[in-house]
C-alpha positions, 0 to 999 in steps of 0.5 A: 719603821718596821715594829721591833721584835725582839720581846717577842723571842721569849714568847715563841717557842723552836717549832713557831721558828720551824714555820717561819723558816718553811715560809722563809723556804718557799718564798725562794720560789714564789712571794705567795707560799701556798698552805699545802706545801708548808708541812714540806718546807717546815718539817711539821705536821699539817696539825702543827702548821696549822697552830703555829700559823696562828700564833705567827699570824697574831703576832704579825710576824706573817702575813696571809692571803686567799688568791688562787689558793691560800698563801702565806709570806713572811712580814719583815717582823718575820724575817727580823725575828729568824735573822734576831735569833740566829745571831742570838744562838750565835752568841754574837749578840746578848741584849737589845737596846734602844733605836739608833737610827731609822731610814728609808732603806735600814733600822739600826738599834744598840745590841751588846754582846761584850760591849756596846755594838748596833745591830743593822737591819737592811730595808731595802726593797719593802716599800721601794723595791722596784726602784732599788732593783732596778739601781742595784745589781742584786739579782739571782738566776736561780732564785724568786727576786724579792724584798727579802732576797733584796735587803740579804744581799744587801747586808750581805755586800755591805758586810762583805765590803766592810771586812775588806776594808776594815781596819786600812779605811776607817768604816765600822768594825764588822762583828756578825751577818745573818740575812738582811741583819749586820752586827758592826761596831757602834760608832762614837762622834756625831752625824757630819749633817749635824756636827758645828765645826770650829773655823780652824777644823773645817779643811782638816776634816775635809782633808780627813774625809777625802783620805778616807775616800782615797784609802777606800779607791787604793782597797778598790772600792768606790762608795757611791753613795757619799753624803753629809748623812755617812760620816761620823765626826768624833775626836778620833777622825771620821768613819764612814758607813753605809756601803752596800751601794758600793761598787768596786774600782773596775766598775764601768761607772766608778770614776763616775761614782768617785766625782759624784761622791767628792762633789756631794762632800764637796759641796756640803763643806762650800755650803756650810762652811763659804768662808773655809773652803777655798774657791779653787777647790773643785771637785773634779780635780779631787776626783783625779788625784784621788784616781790617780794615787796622787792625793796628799791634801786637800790644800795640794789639790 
């Protein structure tokens, strides 16, 4: 779990966010930016640079390293803290609460603004990014591939994904974007992986889900990353979350991705729910109603 920053906004001063953008500038080009071009890339004196690398060295919001020359590249702290406050001067977000969720590819905390919202930092690339460059299309021919540019286009998929089926699929309300960082909705209801339905809400929340999957094909997109781990259960319904994986339907390899989603949710019911998931329900053939338009219930497939 990468360290919260957001008590560090009221100790760094507008020249401390100079540098931490300059760094920011040059690792487009390079994951090691050398000293000597930081006053270019920050607007600041070499004197100031050379201050305000260490108040950002203290406070582990940049990391330093003598190779060939003296370099210097942003900590995901870092980027936190220049995403944290853009979406601050934005008014997009006011307060910062406490973690709602913590995983391998995201850090997810309550914000608030007008209401309650979470505030979503993407991690994709810090510990794993070749694994995740290689799976997901998030290249560039113009710009240096890193964890930074990774977890950005990540956020910026999934936020752009979010606004195209927002409100016709029942996925989180986007609010703001900036970097690696989305402000969406905070959902009500409990993780599916740890929701006891009763015996008589099993198929109905199956057949809940599955219209969602459906909606979300019908608006063009297929999830492909679908689990008992991406699903709020509440009294409203479902809403499934986490899309930055999502690919569109005329992707090579989306009906793939569809049978691959409805066996994963398939399949979870089967196992914790035997005796309400009828045995001639396969997947398969959920897959192809759902491709094919003609899906009404789960119960008709």
């Amino acid at each position: 779990m990468v360290r919260n920053v957001a008590g560090l906004l009221p100790e760094l001063e507008t020249e401390d966010f100079y540098l931490l953008s300059g760094v920011e500038q040059g690792m487009r080009f390079s994951e090691w930016v050398q000293r000597e071009k930081l006053p270019k890339f920050s607007s600041l004196t070499e004197e100031e640079v050379d201050y305000r690398l260490e108040r950002c060295l203290k406070r582990g919001l940049v990391e330093k390293k003598t190779i060939q020359y003296e370099g210097y590249t942003l900590q995901f702290e870092g980027y936190d803290i220049l995403a944290l406050r853009a979406l601050v001067e934005q008014d997009t977000i006011s307060e910062f609460g406490s973690p709602l969720g913590v995983g391998k590819e995201s850090d997810v905390y309550e914000v608030k603004s007008y209401k309650p919202h979470a505030l979503k930092y993407h991690r994709e690339g810090y510990t794993n990014f070749r694994e995740v460059h290689k799976e997901r299309d998030y290249t560039s021919d113009n710009e240096h591939v890193s964890w930074m540019y990774t977890a950005r286009k990540a956020a910026e998929r999934e936020y752009d994904i979010l606004e195209e089926l927002y409100p016709d699929v029942s996925v989180p309300r986007p609010i703001g974007q900036n970097r690696h960082a989305i402000v969406m909705e905070k959902m009500d209801g409990v993780e599916l992986s740890r929701t006891k339905l009763e015996d008589a809400q099993v198929l109905g929340v199956l057949d809940l889900l599955v219209r969602e999957v459906a909606r979300a094909y019908e608006e063009g997109y297929v999830h492909a990353d679908m689990s008992e781990y991406n699903v709020f259960v509440s009294e409203e319904g479902v809403k499934v979350f986490d899309w930055p994986q999502a690919v569109p339907t005329d992707h090579e390899n989306a009906d793939e991705f569809l049978r691959r989603d409805l066996t994963n949710i398939v399949g979870y019911f089967r196992r914790k729910y035997p005796k309400h998931v009828p045995d001639e329900l396969e997947s398969d053939d959920v897959a192809e109603s759902v491709a094919d338009g003609s899906f009404e219930t789960v119960t008709d497939v």
